[in-house]
C-alpha positions as CSV (number, residue, x, y, z in Angstrom):
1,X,0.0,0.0,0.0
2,X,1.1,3.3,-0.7
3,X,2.7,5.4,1.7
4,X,0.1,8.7,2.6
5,X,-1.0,10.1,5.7
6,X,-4.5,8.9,6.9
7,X,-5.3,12.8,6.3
8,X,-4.9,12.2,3.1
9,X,-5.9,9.1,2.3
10,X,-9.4,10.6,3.8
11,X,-9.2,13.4,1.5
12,X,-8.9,11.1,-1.4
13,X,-12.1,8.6,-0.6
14,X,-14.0,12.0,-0.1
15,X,-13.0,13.5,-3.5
16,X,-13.4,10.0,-4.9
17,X,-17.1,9.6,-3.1
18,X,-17.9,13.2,-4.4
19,X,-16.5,13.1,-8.0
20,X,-15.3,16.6,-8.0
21,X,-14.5,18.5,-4.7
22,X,-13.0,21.4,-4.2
23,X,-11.0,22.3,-1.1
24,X,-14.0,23.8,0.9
25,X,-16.0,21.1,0.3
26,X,-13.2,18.6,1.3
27,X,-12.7,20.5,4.9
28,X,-16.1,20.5,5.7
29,X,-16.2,17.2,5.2
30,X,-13.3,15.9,7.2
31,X,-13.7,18.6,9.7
32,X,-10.5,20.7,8.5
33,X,-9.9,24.0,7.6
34,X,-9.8,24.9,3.8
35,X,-6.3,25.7,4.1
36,X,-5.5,22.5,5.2
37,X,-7.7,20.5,3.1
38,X,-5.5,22.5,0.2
39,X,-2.3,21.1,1.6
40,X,-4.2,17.3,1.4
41,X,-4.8,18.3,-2.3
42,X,-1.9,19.7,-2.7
43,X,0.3,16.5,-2.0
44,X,-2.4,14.2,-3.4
45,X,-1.9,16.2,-6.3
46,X,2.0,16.0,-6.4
47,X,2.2,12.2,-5.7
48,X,-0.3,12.0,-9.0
49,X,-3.6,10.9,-7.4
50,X,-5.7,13.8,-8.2
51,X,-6.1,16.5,-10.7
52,X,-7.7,19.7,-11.2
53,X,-6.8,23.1,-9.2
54,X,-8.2,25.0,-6.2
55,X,-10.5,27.0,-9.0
56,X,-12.4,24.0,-10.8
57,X,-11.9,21.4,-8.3
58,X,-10.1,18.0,-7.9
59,X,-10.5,14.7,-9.3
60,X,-9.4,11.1,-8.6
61,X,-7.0,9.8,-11.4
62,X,-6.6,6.0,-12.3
63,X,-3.7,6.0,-9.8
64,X,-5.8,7.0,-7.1
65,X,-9.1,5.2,-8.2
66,X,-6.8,2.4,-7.9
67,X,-5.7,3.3,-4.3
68,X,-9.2,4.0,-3.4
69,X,-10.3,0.5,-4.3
70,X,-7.5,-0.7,-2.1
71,X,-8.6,0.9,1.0
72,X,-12.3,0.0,0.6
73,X,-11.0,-3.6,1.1
């Protein structure tokens, strides 16, 4: 399994549950500020798990559709 914070890992199976979230949206959700749920994104982003930006939303990409899968289990 890959190697992400539970933070984000959250982050990911809330974008993933939502479609397309943006970083408000993923706070709320998770209880976080915005600014932190950006930093989530942010690495999710980097790591190639997510696309999109702060002004359209995020994504899940095949990389982390497939990590999503693997936490479900």
């Amino acid at each position: 399994m890959s190697k992400i914070l539970a933070s984000e890992r959250d982050a990911l199976m809330i974008i993933n549950e939502l479609g397309v979230a943006k970083q408000e949206e993923i706070g709320k959700e998770l209880g976080f500020s915005p600014g932190y749920a950006a930093v989530l994104c942010r690495s999710l982003w980097k790591n190639g798990y997510i696309r999109g930006t702060t002004m359209t939303g995020y994504e899940v990409r095949e990389k982390g559709k497939r990590l999503a899968e693997e936490l479900k289990k």
